[in-house]
Backbone as CSV, one residue per row, in Angstrom:
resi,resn,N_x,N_y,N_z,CA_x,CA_y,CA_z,C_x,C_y,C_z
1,UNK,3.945,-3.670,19.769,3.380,-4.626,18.833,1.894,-4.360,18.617
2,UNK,1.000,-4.083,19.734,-0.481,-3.534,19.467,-0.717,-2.534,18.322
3,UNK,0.556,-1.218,18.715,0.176,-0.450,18.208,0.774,-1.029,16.396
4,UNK,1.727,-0.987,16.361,2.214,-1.697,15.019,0.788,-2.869,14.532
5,UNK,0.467,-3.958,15.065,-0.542,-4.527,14.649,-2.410,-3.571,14.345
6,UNK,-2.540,-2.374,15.146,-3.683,-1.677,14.549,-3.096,-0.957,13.599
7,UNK,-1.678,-0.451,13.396,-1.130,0.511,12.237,-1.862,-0.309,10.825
8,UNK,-1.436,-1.518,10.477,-1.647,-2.342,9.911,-2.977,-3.040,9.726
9,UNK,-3.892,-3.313,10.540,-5.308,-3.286,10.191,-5.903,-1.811,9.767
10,UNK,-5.851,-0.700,10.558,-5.879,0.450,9.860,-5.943,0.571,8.249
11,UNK,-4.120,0.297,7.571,-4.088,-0.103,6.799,-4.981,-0.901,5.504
12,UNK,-5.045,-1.810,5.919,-6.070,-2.873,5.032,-6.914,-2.804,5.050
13,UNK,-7.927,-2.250,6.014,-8.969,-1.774,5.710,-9.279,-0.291,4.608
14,UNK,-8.596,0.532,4.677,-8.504,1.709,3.908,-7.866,1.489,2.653
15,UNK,-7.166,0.294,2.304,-6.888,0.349,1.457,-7.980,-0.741,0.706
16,UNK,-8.782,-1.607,1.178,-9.830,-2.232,0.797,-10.899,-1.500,0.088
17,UNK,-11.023,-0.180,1.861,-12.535,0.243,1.267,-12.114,1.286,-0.415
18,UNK,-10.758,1.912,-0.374,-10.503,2.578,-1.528,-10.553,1.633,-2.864
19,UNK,-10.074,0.512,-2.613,-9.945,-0.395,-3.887,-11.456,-0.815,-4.329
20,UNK,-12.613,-1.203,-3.444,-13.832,-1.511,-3.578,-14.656,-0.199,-4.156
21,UNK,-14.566,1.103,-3.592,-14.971,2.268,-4.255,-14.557,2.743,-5.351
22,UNK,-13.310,2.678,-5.711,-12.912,3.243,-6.806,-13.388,1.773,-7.893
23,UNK,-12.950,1.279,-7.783,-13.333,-0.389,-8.619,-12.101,0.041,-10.015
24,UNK,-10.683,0.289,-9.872,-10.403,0.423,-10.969,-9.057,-0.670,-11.472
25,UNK,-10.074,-1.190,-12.996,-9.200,-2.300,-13.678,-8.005,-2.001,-13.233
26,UNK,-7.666,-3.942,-13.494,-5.940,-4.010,-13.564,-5.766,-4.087,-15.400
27,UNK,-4.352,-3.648,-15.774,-4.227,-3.587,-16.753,-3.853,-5.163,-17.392
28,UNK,-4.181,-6.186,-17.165,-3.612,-7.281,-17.558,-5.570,-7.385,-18.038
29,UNK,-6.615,-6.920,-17.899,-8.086,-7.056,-18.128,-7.506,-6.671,-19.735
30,UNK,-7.085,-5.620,-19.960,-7.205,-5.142,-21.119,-5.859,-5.654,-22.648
31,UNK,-5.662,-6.599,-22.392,-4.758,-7.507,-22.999,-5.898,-9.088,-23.524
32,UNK,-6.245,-8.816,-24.590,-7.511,-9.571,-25.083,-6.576,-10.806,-25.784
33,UNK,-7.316,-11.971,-25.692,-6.785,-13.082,-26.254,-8.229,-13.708,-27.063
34,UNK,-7.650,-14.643,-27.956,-9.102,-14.949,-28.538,-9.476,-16.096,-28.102
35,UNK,-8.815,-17.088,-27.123,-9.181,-18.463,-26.637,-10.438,-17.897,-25.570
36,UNK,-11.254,-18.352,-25.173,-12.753,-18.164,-24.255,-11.803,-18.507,-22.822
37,UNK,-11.007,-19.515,-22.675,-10.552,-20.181,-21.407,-9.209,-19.253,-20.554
38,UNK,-8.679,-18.656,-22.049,-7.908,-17.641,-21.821,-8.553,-16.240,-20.715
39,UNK,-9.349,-15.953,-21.653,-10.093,-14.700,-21.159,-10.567,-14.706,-19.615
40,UNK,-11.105,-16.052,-19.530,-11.651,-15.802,-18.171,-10.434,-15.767,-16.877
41,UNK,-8.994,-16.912,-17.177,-8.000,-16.481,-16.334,-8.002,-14.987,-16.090
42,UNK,-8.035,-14.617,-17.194,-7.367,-12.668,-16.977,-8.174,-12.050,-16.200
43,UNK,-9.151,-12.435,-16.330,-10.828,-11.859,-15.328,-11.153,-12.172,-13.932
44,UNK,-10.512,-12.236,-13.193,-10.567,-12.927,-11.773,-11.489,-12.176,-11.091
45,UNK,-12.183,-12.335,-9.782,-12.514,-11.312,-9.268,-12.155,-10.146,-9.142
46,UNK,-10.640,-10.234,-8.161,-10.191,-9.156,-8.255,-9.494,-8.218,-9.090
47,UNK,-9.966,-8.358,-10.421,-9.375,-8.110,-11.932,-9.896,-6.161,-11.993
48,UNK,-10.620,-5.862,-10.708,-10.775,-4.490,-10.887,-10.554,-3.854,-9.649
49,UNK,-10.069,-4.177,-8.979,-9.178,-3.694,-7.530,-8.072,-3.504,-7.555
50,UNK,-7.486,-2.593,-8.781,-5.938,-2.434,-8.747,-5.497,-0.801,-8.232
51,UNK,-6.846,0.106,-7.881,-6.157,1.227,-7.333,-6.245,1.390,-5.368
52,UNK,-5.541,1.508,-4.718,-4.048,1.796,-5.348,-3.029,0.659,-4.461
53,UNK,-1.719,0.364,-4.197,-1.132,-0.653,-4.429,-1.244,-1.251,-2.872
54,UNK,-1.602,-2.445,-2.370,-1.694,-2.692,-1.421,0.081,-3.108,-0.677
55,UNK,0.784,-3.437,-1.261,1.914,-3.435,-1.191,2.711,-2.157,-0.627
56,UNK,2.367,-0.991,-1.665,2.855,0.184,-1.532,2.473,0.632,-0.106
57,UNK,1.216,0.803,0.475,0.588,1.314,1.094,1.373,0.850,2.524
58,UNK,1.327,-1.008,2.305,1.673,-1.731,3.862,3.166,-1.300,3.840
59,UNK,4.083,-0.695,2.481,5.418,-0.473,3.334,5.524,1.457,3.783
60,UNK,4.709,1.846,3.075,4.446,3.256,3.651,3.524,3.586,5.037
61,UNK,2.644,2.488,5.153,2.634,2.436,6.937,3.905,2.108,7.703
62,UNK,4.285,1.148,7.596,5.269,0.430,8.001,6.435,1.423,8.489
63,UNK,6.921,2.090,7.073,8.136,3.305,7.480,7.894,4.289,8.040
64,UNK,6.286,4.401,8.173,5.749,5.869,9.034,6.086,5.476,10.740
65,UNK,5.556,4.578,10.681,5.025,4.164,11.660,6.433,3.586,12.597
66,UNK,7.282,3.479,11.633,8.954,3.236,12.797,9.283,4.769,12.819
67,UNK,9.167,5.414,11.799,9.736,6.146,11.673,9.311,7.636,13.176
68,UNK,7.212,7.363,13.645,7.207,7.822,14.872,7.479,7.641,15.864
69,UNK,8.235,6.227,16.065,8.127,5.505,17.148,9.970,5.718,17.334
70,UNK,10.365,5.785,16.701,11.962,6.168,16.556,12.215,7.675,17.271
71,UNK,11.191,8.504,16.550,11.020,10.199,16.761,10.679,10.553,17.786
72,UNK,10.419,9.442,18.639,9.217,9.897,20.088,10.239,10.562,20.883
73,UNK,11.411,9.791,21.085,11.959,10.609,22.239,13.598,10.903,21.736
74,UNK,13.733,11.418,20.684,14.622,12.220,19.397,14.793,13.546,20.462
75,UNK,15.436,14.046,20.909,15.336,15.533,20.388,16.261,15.987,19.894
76,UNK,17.261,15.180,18.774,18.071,16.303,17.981,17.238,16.507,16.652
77,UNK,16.910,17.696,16.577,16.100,18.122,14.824,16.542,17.552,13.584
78,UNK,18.006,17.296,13.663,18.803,17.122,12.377,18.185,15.450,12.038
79,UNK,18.353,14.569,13.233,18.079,12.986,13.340,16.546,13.248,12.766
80,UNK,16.121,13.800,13.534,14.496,13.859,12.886,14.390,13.640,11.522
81,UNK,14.914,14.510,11.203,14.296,15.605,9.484,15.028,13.716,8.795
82,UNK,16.230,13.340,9.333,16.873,12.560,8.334,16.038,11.466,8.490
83,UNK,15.405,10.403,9.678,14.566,9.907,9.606,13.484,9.906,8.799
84,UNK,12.253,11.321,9.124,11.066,10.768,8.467,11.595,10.798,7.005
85,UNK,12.641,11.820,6.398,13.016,12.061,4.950,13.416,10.508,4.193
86,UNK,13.535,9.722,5.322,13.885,8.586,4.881,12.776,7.752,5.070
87,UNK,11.708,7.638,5.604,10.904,6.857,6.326,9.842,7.677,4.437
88,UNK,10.140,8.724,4.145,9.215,8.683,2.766,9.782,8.417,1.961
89,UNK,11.216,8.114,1.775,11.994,8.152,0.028,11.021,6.635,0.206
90,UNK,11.399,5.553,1.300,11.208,3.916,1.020,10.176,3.648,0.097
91,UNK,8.914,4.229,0.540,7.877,3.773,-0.103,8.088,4.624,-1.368
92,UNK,8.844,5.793,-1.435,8.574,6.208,-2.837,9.288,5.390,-4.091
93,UNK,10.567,4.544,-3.514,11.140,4.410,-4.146,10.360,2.511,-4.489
């Protein structure tokens, strides 16, 4: 659980400091309305922290991170390969 709980701060932090550096719009900024009260909903703070998906990221730790802890004491190759191969489709998909 430690290690799973730093996998995951790890996580959020890197995906913070990338979202704060890059600073790049969400696409709902660029969908213009002509009401003033409108506009500012669409504008939130975090209206330019959309790269890249914090979602994506916490389930691609997540499947890595069973996926070493599964592998540790594996030794058939075949279980391996089918694991991590699976531990990357998740987040891709």
């Amino acid at each position: 659980m430690t290690m799973y709980f730093e996998t995951m701060i790890l996580n959020a932090a890197l995906t913070d400091i990338v979202k704060i550096t890059t600073k790049r719009t969400r696409p709902f900024v660029y969908i213009l309305n002509s009401y003033d009260d409108v506009l500012r909903l669409k504008h939130p703070e975090d209206a330019s922290l959309s790269f890249y998906s914090g979602h994506t990221s916490t389930v691609a730790a997540t499947s890595f991170f069973m996926a070493r802890t599964i592998t540790l004491n594996e030794t058939d190759k075949t279980k391996k390969t089918f694991i991590w191969i699976s531990a990357a489709t998740i987040p891709a998909v």
